[in-house]
C-alpha positions in Angstrom: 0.0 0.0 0.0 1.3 3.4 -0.8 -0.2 6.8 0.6 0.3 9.8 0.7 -1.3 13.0 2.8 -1.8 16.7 1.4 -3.3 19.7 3.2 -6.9 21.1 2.0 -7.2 25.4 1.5 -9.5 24.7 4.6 -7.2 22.8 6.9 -8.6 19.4 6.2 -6.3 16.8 5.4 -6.9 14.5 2.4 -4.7 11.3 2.6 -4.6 9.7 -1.3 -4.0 5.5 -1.5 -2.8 3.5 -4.3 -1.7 -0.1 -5.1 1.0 2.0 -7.1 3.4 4.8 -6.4 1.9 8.3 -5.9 3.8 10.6 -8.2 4.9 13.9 -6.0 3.4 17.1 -6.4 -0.4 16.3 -5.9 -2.1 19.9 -5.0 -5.1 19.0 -2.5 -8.6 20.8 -3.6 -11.6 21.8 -1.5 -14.6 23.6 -2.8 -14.3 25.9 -0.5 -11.4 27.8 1.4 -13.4 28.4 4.6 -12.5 26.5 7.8 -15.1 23.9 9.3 -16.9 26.2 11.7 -18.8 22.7 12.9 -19.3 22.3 17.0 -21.6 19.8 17.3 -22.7 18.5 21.0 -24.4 15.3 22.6 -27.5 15.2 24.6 -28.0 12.4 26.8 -31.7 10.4 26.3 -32.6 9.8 29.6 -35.2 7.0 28.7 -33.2 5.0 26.1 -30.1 5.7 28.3 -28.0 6.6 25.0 -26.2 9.9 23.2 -27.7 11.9 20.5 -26.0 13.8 18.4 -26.9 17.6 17.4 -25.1 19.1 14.3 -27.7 21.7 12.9 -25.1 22.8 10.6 -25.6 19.7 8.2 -28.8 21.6 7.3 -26.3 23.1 4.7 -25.0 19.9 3.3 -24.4 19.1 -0.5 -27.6 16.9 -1.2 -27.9 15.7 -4.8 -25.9 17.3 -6.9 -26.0 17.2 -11.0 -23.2 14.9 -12.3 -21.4 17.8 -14.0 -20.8 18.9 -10.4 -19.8 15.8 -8.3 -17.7 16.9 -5.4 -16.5 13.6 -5.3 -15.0 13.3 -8.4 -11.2 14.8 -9.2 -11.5 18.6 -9.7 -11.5 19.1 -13.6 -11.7 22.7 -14.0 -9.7 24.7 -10.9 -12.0 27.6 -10.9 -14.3 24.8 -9.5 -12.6 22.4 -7.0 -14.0 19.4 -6.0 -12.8 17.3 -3.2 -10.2 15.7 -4.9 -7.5 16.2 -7.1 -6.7 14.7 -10.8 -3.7 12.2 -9.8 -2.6 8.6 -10.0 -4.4 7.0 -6.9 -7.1 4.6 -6.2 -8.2 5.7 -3.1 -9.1 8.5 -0.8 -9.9 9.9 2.5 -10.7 13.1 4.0 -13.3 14.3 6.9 -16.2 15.1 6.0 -17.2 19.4 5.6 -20.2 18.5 7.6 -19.6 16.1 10.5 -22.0 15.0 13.0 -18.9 14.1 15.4 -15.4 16.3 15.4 -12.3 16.0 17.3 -12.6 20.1 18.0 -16.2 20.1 19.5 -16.6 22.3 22.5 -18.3 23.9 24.8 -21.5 21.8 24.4 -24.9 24.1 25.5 -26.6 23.4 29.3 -30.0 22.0 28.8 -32.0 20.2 31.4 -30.5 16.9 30.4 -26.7 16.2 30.7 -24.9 17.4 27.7 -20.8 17.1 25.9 -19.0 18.0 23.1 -19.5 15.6 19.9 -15.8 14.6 20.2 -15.3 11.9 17.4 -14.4 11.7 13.8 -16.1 11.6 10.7 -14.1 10.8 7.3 -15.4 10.3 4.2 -13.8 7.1 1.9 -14.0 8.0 -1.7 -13.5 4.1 -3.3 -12.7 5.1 -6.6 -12.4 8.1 -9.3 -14.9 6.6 -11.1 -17.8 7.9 -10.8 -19.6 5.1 -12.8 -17.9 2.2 -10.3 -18.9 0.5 -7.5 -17.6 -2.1 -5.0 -18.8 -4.5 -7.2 -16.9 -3.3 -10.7 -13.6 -3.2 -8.4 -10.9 -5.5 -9.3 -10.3 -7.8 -6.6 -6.7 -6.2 -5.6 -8.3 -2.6 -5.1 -10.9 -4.2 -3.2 -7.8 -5.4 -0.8 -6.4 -2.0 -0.6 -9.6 -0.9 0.6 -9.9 -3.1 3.2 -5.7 -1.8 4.3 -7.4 1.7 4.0 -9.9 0.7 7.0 -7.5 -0.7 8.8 -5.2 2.5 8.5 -7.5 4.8 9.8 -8.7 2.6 12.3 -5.0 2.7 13.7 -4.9 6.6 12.8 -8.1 7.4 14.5 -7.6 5.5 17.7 -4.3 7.5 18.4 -7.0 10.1 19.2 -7.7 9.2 23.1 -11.2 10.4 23.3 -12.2 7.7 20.7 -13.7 4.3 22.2 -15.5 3.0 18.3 -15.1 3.4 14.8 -17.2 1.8 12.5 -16.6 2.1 9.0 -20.2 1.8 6.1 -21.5 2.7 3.6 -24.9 3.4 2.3 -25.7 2.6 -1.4 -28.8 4.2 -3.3 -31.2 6.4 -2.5 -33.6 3.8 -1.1 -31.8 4.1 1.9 -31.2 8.0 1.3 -27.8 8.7 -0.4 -26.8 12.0 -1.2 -24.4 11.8 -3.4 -24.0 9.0 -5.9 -20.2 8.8 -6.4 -19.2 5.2 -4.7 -17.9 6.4 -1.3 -18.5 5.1 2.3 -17.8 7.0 5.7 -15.9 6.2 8.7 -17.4 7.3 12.4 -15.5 7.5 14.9 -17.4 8.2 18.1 -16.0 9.0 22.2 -18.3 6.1 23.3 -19.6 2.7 22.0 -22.8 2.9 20.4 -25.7 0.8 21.3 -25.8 -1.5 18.7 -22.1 -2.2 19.0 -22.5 -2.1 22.7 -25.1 -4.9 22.4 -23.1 -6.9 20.2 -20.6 -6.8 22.2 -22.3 -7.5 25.6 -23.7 -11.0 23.6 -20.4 -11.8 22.3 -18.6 -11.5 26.1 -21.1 -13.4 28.0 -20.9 -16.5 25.3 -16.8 -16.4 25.3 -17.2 -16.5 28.8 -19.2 -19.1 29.0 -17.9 -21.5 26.4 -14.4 -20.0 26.0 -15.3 -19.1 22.2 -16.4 -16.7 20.1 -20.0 -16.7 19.6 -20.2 -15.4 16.0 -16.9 -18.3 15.3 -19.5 -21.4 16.3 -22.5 -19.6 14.5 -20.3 -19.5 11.6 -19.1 -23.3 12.0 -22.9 -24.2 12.2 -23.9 -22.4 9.0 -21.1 -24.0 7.2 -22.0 -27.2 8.4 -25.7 -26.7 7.5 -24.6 -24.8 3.8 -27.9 -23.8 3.1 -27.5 -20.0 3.1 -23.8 -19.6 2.5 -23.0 -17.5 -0.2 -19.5 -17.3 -0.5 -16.3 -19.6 1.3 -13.0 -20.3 1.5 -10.3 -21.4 4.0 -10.6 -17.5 5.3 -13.6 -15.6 4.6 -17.4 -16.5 4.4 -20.0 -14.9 2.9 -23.8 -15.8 4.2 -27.6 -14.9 4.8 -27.5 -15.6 8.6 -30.4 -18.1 10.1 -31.4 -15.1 12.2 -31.7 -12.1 9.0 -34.3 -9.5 10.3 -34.1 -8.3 6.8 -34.4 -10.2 3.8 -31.7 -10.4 2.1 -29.3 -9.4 4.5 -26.1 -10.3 4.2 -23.4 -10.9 6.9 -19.3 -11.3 6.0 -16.4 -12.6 7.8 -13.2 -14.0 8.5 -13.6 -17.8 9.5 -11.1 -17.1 11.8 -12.2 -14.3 14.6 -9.8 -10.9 14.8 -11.1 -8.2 16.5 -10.8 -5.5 14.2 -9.0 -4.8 11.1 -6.0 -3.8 12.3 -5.6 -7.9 13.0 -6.1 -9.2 9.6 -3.6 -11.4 8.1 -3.0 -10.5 4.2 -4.8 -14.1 3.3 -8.1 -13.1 5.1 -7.9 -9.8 3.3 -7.1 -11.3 -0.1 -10.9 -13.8 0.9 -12.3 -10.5 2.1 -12.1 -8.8 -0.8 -13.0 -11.9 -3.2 -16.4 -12.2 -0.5 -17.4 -8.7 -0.3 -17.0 -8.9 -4.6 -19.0 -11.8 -4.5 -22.1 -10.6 -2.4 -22.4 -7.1 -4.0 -22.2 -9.3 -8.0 -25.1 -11.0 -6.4 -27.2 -8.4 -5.4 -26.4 -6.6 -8.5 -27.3 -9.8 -10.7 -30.9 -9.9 -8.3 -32.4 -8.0 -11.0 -30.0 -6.9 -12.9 -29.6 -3.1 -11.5 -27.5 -1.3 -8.8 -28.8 -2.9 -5.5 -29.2 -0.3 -2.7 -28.1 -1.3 0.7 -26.2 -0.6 4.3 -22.8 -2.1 4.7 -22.0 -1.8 8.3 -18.3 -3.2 9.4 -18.2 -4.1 13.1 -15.3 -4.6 15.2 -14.1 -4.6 18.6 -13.9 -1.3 20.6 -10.7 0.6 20.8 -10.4 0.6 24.5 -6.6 -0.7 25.1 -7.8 -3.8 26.2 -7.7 -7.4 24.5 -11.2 -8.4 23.0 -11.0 -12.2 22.3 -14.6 -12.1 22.2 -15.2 -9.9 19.2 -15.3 -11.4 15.7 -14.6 -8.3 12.9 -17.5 -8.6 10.2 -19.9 -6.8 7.9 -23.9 -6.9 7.8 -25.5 -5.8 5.2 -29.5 -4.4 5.2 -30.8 -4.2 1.9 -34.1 -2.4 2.1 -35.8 -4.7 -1.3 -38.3 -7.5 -0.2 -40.4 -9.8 -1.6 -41.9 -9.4 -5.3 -38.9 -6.1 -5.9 -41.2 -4.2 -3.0 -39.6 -1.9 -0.7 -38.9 -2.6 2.8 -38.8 -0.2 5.4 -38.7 0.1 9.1 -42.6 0.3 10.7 -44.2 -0.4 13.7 -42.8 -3.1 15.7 -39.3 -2.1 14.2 -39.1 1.2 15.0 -41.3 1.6 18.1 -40.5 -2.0 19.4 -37.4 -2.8 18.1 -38.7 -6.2 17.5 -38.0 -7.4 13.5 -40.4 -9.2 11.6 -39.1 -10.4 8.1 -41.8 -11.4 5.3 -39.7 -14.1 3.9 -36.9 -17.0 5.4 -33.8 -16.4 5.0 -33.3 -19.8 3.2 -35.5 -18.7 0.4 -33.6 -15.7 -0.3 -30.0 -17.3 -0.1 -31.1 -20.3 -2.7 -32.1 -16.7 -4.6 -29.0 -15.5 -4.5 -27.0 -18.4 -4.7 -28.3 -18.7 -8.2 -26.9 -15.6 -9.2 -24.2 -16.3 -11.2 -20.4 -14.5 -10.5 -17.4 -13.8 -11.9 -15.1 -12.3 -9.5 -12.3 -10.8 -12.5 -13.0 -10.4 -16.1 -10.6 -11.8 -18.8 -9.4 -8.9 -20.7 -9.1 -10.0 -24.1 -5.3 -9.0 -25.8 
């Protein structure tokens, strides 16, 4: 992996990764030269006993743009920068101009619950220059570098003491309310462990302690044992629609063997990583032959100091299509509840897209 890290007009940085050398003399854009004025704060919910975040300055966020001005694509004309810059990489990060969470929050307002400064991070991961790609159009080895590129800022961001999670996604399509339409994904970083995270965690701690294994390992040696929904395997990575799915057509990815977070991933399970992840998001795509909108949330262990045996690093994904190409969304007993209920087994859908048909590189003809 090469990198390299340039300064923005506004005091961002932008960090640029390729699977080549980075020729010298990149000039970092920004479309715009002011500073990010953002102070976002937390306000504790007494009743859910959980942090929400305020940022009322993402009111003023780019939302849709016209593909003639993609802010995510490399700066064509100067008198219009983008976000990046025209240059031999394959990869880049930056934080976001509108963050929810920032490592300079302060002075948080009094209110009559407890409040703090939204200390935390929130970067943006630009997969490609093309604007016309996705994760599943990569080749496999810049789906690899991708998966260094989490790991990197994983390491960079936890440097940062105040940080206890990061959680790298993305959200694909508008179904489940993209912005912007250039492949990208994001990367939180947050001064406490979230509640979902949190929960997983708690589920994952109290089964290693009881068995003295890792609770997502055995439910992965039981689907492979069954091999009705599994999607995608090898000696490292798997790729399946878990017994449990609360949506249909979710997706879950892994190593076979458990790390904690990406930072602990030998070059073989990132090699099967990439050839999964390639494999799931062909499938969706092949569904019905058309971009397949989804969530792709990576969870990993939190960044604490201490050892985390317990936590298995892996990716769900939510897809919000259902039954007869409907649309699925959160109601009732989801919302209100928290409670799932999923129209169709999870066994019907994985014979669906196990019959979707792959090919993880194209032969280019000579």
């Amino acid at each position: 992996m090469y990198f390299q890290t340039l300064l923005k007009p506004d005091g961002r940085n932008l960090i640029l990764y390729s699977r080549q050398p980075i020729a010298a003399g990149i000039i970092a854009p920004s479309p715009s030269n002011d500073p990010v004025q953002a102070n976002p704060h937390l306000r504790w919910h007494p009743l859910r006993g959980e942090w929400v975040a305020y940022a009322s300055h993402r009111q003023g966020r780019t939302f849709m743009p016209p593909p003639e001005y993609n802010p995510l694509a490399p700066t064509k004309d100067p008198q219009f920068p983008t976000e990046l810059p025209q240059g031999n990489y394959d990869i880049a990060v930056f934080p976001n101009r509108f963050p929810s969470l920032t490592p300079s929050a302060a002075d948080a307002p009094s209110t009559i619950v407890e409040t703090l400064p939204a200390n935390g991070a929130c970067e943006v991961v630009v997969f490609t220059q093309d604007p016309e790609a996705s994760l599943s159009s990569l080749p496999l080895d810049h789906l690899e570098l991708l998966f260094q590129v989490w790991s990197d800022r994983t390491r960079a961001i936890s440097e940062h003491p105040q940080i206890q999670y990061v959680l790298p996604f993305e959200n694909k399509g508008v179904e489940v309310g993209v912005t912007l339409h250039h492949p990208h994904g994001q990367i939180y970083a947050y001064p406490f462990v979230p509640p979902v995270p949190a929960r997983l965690g708690e589920c994952q701690l109290d089964y290693y302690q009881q068995h003295q294994q890792g609770l997502l390992q055995g439910l992965i040696q039981n689907e492979i044992s069954d091999q009705q929904r599994v999607l995608y395997q090898d000696e490292w990575a798997i790729a399946f629609v878990p017994v449990c799915a609360r949506y249909p057509y979710e997706v879950w990815i892994a190593p076979i063997k458990p790390v904690a977070t990406f930072m602990d991933l030998t070059a073989e399970q990132r090699s099967s990583l990439a050839k999964a992840l390639k494999t799931v998001t062909l499938k969706y795509d092949g569904l019905w032959n058309r971009p397949f909108p989804y969530l792709m949330a990576w969870f990993q262990a939190p960044l604490d100091g201490q050892p985390h045996p317990e936590w298995h690093l892996h990716a769900e994904f939510y897809p919000p299509y259902r039954t007869s190409d409907r649309l699925k969304y959160l109601a009732g007993t989801e919302l209100a509840a928290g409670m799932f209920a999923n129209d169709a087994l999870p066994e019907a859908k994985a014979k669906e897209l196990q019959a979707v048909t792959v090919e993880l590189e194209q032969v280019v003809p000579v």
